[in-house]
KOLVEX-377442 format. One record per residue (C-alpha): x, z, y; residue number from 1. Coordinates in steps of 0.001 Angstrom, whole numbers, plus 524288, in hexadecimal, padded with zeros to 5 digits. Layout:
% KOLVEX-377442
PT     X     Z     Y resi
PT     X     Z     Y  NUM
...
This chain:
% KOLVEX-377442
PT     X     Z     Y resi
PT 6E4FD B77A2 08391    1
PT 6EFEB B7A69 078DE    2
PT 6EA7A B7F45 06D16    3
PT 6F1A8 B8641 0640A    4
PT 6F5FE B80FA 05626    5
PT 6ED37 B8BE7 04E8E    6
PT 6E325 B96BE 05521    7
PT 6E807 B9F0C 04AA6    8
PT 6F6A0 B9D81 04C20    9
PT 6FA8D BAC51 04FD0   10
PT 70573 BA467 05857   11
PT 70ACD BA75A 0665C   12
PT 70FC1 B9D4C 06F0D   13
PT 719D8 BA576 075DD   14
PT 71ED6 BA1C0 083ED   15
PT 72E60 B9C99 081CC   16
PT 733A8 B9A74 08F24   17
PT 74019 B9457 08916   18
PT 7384D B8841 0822C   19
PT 731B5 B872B 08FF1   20
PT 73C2E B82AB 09712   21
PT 74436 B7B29 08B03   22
PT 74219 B6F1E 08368   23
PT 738CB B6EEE 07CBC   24
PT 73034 B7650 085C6   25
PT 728BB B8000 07EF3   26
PT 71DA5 B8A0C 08537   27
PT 7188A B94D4 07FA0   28
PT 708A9 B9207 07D7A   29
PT 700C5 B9C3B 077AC   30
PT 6F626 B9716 06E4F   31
PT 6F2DE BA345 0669C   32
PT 6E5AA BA792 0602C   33
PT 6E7AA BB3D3 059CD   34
PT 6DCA5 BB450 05315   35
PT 6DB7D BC24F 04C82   36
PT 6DE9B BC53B 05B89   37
PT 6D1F3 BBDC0 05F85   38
PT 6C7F7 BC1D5 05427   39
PT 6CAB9 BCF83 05711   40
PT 6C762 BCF3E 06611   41
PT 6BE24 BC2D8 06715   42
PT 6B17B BCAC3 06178   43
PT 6B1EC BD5F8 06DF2   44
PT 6B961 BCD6E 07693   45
PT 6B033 BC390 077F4   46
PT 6A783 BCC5F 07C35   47
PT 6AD10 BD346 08758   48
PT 6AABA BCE8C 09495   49
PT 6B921 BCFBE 09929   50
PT 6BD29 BC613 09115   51
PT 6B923 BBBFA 09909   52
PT 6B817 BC1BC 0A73D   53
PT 6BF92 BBF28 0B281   54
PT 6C6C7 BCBA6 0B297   55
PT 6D22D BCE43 0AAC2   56
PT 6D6F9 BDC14 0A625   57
PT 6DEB5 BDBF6 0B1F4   58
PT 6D3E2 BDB90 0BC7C   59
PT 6CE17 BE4EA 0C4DA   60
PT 6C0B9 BE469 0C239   61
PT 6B652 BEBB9 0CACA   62
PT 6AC85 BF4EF 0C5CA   63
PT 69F8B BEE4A 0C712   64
PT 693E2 BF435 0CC62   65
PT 68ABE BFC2D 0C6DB   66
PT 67FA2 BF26C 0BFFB   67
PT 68768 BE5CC 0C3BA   68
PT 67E50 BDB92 0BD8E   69
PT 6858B BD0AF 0B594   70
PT 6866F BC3D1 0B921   71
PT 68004 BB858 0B1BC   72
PT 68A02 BAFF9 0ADDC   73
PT 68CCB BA793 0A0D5   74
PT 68F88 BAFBD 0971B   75
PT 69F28 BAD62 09923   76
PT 6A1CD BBB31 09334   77
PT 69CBC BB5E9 086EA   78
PT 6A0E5 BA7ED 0858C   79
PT 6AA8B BA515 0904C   80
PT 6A5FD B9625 08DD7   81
PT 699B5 B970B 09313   82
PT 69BB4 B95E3 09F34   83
PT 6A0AD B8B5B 0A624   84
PT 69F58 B8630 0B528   85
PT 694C2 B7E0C 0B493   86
PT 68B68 B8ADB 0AD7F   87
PT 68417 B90ED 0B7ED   88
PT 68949 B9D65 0BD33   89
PT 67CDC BA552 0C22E   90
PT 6828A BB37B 0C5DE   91
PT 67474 BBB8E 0C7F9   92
PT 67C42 BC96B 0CCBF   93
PT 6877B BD02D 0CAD7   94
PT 68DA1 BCE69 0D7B2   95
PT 69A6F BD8F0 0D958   96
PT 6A1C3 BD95E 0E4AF   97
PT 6AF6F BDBC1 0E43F   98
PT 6B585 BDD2E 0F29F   99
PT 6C416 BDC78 0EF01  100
PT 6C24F BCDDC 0EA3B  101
PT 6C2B4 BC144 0F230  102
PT 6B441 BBDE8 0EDB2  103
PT 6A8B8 BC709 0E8DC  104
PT 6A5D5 BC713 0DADA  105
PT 69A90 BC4EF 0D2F1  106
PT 69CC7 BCA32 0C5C2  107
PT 6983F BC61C 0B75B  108
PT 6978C BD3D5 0B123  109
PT 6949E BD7B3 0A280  110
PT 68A61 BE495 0A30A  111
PT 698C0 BEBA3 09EFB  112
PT 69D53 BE88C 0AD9E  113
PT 6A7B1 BDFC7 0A7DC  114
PT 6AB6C BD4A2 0B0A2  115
PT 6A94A BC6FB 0A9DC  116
PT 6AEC6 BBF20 0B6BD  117
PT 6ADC4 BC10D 0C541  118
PT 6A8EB BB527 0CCE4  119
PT 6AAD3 BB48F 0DEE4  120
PT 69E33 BB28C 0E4D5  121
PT 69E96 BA399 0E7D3  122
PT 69F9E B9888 0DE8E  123
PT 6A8DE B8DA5 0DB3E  124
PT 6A512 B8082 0DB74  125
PT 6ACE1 B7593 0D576  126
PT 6A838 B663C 0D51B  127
PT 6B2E2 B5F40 0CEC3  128
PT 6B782 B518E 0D4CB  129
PT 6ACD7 B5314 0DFEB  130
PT 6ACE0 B5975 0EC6C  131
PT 69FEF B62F6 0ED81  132
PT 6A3F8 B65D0 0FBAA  133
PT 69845 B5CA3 100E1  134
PT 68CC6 B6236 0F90F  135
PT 69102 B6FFB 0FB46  136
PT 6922E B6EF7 10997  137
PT 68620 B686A 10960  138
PT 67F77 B7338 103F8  139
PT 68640 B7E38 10C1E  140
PT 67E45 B763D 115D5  141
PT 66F62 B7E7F 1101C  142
PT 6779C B8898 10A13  143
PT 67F4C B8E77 116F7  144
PT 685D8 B9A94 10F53  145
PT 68C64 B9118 1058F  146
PT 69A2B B90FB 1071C  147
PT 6A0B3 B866C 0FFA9  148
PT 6B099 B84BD 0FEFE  149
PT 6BAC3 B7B3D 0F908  150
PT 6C48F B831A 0F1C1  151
PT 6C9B3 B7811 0E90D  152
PT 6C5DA B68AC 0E5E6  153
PT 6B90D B6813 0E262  154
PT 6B795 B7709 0E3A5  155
PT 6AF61 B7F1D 0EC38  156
PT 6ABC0 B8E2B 0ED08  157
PT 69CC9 B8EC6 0F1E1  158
PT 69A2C B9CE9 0F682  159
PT 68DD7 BA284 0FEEA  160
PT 68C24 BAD32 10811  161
PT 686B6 BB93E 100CC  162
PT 68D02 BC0D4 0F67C  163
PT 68597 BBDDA 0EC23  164
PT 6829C BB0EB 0F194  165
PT 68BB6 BA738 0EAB5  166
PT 688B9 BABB3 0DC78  167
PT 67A2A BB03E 0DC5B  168
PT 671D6 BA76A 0E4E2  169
PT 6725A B9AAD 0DC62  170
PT 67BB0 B9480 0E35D  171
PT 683EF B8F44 0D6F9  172
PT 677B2 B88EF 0D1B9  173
PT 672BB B8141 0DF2C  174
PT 68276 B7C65 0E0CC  175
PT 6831F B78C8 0D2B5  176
PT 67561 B7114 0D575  177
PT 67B8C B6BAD 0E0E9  178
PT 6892D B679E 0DB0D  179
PT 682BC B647D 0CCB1  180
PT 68C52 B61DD 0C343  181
PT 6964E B5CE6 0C9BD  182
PT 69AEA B6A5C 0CE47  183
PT 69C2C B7881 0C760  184
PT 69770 B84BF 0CD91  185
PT 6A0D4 B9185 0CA95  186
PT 6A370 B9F72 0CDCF  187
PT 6AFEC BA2BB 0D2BC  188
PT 6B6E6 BA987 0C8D7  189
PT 6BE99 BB58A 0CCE3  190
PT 6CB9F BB3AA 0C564  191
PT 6D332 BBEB6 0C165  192
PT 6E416 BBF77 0BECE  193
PT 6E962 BC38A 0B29E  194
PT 6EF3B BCE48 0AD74  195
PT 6EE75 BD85A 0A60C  196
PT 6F573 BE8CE 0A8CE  197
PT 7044B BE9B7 0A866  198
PT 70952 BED13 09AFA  199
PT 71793 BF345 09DFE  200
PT 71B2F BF391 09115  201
PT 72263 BE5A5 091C5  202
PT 73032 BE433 093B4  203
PT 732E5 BDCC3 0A2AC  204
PT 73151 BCEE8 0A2AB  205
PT 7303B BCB6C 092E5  206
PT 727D5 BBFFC 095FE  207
PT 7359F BB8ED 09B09  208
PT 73C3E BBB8C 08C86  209
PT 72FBB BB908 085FD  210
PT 72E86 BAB6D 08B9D  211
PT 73E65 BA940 08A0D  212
PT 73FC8 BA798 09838  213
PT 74DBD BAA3B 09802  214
PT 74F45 BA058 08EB8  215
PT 747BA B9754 097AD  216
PT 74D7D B9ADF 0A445  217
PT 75C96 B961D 09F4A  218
PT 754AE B87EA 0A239  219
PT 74CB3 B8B6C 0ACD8  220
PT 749BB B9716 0B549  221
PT 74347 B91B4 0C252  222
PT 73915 B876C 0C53A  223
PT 73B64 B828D 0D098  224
PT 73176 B7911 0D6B3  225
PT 726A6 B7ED1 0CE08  226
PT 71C0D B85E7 0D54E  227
PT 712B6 B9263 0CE67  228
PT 70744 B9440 0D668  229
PT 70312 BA2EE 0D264  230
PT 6F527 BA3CA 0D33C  231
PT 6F23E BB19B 0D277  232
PT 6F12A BBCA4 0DE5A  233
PT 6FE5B BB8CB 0E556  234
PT 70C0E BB992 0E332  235
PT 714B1 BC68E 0EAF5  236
PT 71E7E BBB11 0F067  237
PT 727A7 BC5DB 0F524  238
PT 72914 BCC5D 0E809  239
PT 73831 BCC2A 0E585  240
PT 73735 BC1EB 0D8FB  241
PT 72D7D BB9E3 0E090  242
PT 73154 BB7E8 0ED97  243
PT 737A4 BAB10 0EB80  244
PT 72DCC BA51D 0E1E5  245
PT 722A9 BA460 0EB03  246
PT 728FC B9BC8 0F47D  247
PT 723D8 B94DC 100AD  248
PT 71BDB B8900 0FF63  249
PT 72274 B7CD3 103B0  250
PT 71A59 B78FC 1111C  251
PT 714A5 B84BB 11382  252
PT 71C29 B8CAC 1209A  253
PT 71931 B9B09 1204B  254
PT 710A4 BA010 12C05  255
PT 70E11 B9325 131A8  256
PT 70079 B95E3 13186  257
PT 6FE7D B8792 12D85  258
PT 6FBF0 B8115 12039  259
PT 70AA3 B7988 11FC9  260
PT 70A72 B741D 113B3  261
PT 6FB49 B6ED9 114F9  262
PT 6F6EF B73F8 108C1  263
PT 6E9EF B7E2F 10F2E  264
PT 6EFA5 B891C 11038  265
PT 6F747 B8E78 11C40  266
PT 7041C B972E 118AD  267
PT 7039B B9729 10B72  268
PT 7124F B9790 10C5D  269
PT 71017 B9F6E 0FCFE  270
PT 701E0 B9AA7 0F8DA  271
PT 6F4B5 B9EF0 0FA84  272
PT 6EBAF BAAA3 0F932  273
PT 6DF9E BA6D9 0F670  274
PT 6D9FC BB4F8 0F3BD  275
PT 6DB8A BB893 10240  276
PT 6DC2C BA91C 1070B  277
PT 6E964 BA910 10CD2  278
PT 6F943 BA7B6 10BFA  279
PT 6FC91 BB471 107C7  280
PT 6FAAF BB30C 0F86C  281
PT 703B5 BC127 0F5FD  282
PT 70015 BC873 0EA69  283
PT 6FADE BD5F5 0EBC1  284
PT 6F6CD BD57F 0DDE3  285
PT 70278 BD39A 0D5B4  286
PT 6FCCA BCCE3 0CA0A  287
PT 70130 BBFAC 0D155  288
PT 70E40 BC363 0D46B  289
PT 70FA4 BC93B 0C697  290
PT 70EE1 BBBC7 0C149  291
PT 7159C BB358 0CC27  292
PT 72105 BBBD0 0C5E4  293
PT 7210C BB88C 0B8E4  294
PT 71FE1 BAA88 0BC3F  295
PT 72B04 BA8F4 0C663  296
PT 73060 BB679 0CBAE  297
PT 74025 BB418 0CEED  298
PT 7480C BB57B 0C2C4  299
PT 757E8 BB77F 0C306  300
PT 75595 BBEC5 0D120  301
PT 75ABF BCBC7 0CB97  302
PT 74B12 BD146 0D003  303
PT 741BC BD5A9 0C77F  304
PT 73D26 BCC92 0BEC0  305
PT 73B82 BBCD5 0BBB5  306
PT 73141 BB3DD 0BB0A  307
PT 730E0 BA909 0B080  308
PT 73508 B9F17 0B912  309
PT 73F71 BA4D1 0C195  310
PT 73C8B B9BE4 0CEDA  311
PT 73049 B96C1 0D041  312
PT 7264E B948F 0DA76  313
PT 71B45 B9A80 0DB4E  314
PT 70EC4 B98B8 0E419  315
PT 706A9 BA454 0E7B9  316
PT 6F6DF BA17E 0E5DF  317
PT 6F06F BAF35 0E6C3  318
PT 6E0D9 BAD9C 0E393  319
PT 6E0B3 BBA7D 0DAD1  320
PT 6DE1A BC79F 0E5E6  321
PT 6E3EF BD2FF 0E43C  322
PT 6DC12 BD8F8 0D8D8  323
PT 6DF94 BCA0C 0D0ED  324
PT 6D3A4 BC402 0D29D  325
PT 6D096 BB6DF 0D894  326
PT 6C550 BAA50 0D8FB  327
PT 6C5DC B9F0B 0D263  328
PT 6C1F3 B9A56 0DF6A  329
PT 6CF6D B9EF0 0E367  330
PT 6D4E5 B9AE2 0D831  331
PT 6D20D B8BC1 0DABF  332
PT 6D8A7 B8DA8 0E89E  333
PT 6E3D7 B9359 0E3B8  334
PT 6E534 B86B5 0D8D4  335
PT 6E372 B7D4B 0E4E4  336
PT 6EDA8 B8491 0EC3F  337
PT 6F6E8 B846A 0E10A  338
PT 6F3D2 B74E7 0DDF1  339
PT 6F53F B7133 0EC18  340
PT 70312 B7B13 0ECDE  341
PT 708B5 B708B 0E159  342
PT 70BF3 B7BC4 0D83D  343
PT 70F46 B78DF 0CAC4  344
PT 7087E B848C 0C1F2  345
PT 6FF46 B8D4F 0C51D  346
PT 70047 B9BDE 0BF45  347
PT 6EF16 BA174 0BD24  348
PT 6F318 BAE9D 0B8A8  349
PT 6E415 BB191 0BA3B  350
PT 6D745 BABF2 0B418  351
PT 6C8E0 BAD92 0B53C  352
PT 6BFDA BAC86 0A7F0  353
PT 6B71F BA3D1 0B1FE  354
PT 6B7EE B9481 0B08C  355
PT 6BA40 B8D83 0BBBD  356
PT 6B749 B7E76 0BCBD  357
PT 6BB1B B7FE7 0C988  358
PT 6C781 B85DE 0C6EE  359
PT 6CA74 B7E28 0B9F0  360
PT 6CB04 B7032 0C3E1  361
PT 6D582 B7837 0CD72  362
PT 6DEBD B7AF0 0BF96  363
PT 6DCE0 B6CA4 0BBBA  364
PT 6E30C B695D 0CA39  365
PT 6EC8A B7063 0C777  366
PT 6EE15 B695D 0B927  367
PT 6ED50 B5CF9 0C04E  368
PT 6F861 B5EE6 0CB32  369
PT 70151 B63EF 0BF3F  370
PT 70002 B73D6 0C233  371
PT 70018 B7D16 0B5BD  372
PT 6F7E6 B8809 0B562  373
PT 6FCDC B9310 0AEF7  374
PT 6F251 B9C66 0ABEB  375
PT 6F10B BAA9A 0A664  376
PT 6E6F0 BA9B0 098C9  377
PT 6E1D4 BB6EF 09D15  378
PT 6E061 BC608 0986D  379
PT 6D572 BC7C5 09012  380
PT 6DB1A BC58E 08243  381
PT 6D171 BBDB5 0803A  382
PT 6D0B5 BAE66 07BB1  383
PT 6D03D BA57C 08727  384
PT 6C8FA B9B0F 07DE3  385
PT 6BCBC BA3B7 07DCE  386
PT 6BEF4 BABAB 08B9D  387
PT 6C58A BA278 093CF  388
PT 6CD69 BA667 0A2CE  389
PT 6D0D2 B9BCA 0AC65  390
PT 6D86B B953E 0B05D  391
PT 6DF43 B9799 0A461  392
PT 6D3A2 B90F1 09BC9  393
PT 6D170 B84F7 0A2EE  394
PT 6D434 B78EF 09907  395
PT 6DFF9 B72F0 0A28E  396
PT 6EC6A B6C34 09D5F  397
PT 6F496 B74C3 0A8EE  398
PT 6EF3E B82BA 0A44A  399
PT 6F6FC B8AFB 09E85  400
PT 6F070 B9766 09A2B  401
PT 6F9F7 BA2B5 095AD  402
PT 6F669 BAEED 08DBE  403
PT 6FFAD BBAA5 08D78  404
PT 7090B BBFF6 084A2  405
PT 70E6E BCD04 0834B  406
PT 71C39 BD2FE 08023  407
PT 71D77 BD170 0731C  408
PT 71819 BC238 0741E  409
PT 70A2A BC5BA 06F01  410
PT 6FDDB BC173 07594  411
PT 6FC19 BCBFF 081D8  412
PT 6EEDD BD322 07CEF  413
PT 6E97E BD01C 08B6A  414
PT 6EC06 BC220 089CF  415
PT 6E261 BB7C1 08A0D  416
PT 6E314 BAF55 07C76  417
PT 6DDA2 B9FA6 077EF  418
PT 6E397 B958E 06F63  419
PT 6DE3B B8AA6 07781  420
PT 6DDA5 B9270 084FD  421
PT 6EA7B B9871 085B5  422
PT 6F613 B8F23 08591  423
PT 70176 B9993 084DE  424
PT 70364 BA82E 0861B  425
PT 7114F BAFAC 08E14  426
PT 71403 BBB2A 08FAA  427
PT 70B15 BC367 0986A  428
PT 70AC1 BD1F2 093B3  429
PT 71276 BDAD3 09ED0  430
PT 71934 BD16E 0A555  431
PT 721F9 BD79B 0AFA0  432
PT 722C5 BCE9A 0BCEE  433
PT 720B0 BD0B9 0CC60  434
PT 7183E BD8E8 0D2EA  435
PT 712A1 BDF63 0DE3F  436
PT 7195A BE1CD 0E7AA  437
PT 726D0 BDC66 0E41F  438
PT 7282A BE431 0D581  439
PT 724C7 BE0A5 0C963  440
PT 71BD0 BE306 0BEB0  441
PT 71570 BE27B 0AFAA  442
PT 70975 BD8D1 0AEF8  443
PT 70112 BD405 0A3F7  444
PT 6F9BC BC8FF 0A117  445
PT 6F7E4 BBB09 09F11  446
PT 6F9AB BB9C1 0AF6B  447
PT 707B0 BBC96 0AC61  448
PT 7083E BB51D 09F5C  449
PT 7042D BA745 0A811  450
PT 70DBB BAA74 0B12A  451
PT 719D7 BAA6F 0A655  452
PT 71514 B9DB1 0A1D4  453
PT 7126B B9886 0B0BD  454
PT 721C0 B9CE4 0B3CE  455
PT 725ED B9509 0A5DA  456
PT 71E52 B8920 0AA66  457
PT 7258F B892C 0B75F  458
PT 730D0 B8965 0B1B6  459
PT 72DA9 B7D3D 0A751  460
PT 72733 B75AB 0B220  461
PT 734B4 B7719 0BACB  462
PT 73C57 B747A 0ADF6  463
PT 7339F B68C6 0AA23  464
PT 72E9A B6347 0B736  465
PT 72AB1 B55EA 0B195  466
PT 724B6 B59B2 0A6DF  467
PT 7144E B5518 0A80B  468
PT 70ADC B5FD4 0A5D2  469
PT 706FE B5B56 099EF  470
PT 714D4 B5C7C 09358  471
PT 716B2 B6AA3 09BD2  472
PT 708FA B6FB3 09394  473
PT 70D66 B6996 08712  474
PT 71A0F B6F86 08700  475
PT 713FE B7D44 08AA8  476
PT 707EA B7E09 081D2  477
PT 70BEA B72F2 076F8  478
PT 7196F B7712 073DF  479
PT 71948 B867B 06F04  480
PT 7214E B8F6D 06694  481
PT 71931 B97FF 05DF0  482
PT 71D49 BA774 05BB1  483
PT 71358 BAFCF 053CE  484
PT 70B36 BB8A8 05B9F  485
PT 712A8 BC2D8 05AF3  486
PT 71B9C BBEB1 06346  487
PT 727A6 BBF09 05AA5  488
């Protein structure tokens, strides 16, 4: 990871849209520690639980119970490095049922009733290079309510009948005897998008002057060829400024009832939902659709307003329901389906203060096939290098986590801050874009700052489709121009 020249610098690495697309190619990459900014908040930061949790500002978080018992887990509220997948996870209560969610909960709780992270009721089980299929069928055979499934390459979700059955009877210790060390036992994160309430106060659009994208578009405008798979909770395909970026996918024949193309799924004609499990990934959220727009809504169509790239593709993968939450477990199926759809970058406007081995091997697949991963550094104004959120933390070459700026070019207050964990920040204070159902609308947060840069990188990836990956991250993170923090 790029690490920035001096941790004391008072610098700002602003997006320039204009040195994207020219030689030499220069990216904005924000490696700032302001650190009067992180002395004053570290000492009752690091303290509070919802620093680290699952849930942003943004979520809708249940009241719990009267007397809900915590959970015993590592102590990951107060050193977010203690736990890793191999430490046992031994939940003894605290089980919370929410029935508007995919999966059940159990929930780590301070005695405050803050939420630390939400976990389904099954575990993830990841053996890499080795296929545990054998050993785990072979014990289903004395253990008939285990239900074992293959979600990924080496991957399996093991869940038992019961509610409380999965998390509370042992069963992570006698599969980690069984497996030993050549497989890790984890919860299934619940992973939450990101954003943060509207803030009206900024002008339509800015982000597009901020980054020079005028300036840029007199090279380029479109990217055609490039594909933006927008994992998030779907994409309104018949919104106005949409409709003819989420296009049919080549093979696939709408209503055939058959899987054409041979890729699993049958009529995905414009992806997957893999809340509800089938071809109809529409948003009913918004927070998806919200960023699909800034990344690729029309532009020069004489409606509403323009994405950073002006034609692009984009694939709809909804795994986020309705209220923006989704699994990790989900999460690694909507990775596969992105991998095995040949997209090119991958926009995570979401994260989940959990690590995931599990889902750490499906982002270094997509590393490996040559797929970028644009991801949002999260909402907590808080430094990612002591409370890290996933997947923008993991330590791969084809990250890119993105903080948020605001109007004036500052550092949003919501946003998420690290010299060595956040390679660059855009703008991502009240951006306006598309909406439910076919309007548009004032979001905030780092969500909407990853999907500036994801638009940008289309855009350099069309301009520059030779260029290795290794030249496309050095010319984004190694090449910068400096403005002071301020902004001016």
């Amino acid at each position: 990871m790029y690490s920035p020249n001096s941790s004391d610098s008072h610098q700002l690495e602003k997006l320039n849209f204009v040195k994207i697309i020219q030689k030499p190619l220069f990216f904005v990459v924000f490696l700032y520690v302001f650190l009067t900014f992180v002395l004053s908040r570290f000492e009752h930061e690091a303290l509070s639980p919802s620093l680290t949790g699952t849930f942003h500002p943004s979520a809708q978080v249940p009241q719990l119970p009267a007397g809900t018992p915590a959970v015993a887990l590592p102590a990951v509220g107060k050193d977010a490095e203690a736990f890793r997948p191999n430490d046992r996870w031994r939940p003894e209560a605290g089980l919370v049922e929410w029935e508007d969610f995919k999966y059940r909960y159990v929930l780590a709780v301070e005695v405050d009733g803050r939420i630390l992270h939400a976990v389904a009721n099954h575990l993830v089980i990841h053996s890499p290079g080795e296929d545990m299929g054998g050993l785990l069928r072979e014990w289903a055979d004395d253990a008939p309510d285990l239900r074992a499934e293959r979600i990924a390459e080496s991957t399996y979700l093991a869940s038992w009948s019961g509610v409380e059955a999965s998390l509370r009877e042992g069963h992570a210790d006698r599969l980690q005897a069984l497996l030993g060390a050549r497989a890790t036992i984890e919860p299934d994160w619940i992973v939450q998008s990101l954003r943060t309430p509207n803030d009206p106060r900024f002008p339509a659009q800015y982000h597009l002057s901020d980054i020079f994208a005028p300036g840029g578009w007199a090279v380029r405008t479109d990217a055609p060829g490039i594909t933006v798979a927008v994992l998030d909770s779907g994409i309104r395909r018949t919104h106005p400024d949409l409709v003819d970026r989420v296009r049919p996918r080549p093979g696939e024949i709408a209503g055939t009832g058959r899987d054409d193309d041979g890729n699993g799924f049958i009529d995905d004609l414009f992806g997957w939902d893999f809340v509800d499990n089938n071809n109809d990934p529409d948003d009913i959220q918004g927070h998806g659709t919200h960023v699909a727009g800034i990344i690729g809504a029309a532009g020069n169509n004489s409606k509403g307003g323009s994405g950073v790239a002006w034609d692009v593709t984009l694939l709809t993968v909804r795994f986020l329901d309705a209220q923006g939450r989704g699994a990790t477990s989900d999460e690694i199926r909507a990775l596969n389906y992105a991998l095995a759809s040949g997209v090119h970058i991958v926009n995570a406007s979401y994260g989940t203060g959990g690590f995931s081995e599990a889902a750490r091997a499906r982002y270094a697949a997509l590393g490996e096939a040559g797929i970028w991963v644009v991801a949002a550094a999260g909402n907590d104004a808080v430094d990612t290098r002591r409370f890290p959120i996933y997947p923008a933390g993991f330590d791969l070459e084809n990250i890119l986590s993105v903080g948020a700026t605001n109007a004036t070019g500052e550092v949003a207050g919501f946003s998420n801050f690290g010299a060595e964990t956040v390679d660059l920040f855009a703008p991502g204070a009240g951006l306006l874009s598309t909406s439910m159902p076919d309007s548009y609308e004032i979001r905030s947060g780092t969500s909407q700052a990853a999907a500036v840069v994801a638009g940008a990188l289309a855009l350099l990836l069309a301009e520059y489709p030779a260029l290795p990956p290794s030249e496309v991250r050095a010319r984004i993170v190694d090449r910068v121009r400096f403005s002071p923090a301020t902004g001016c």
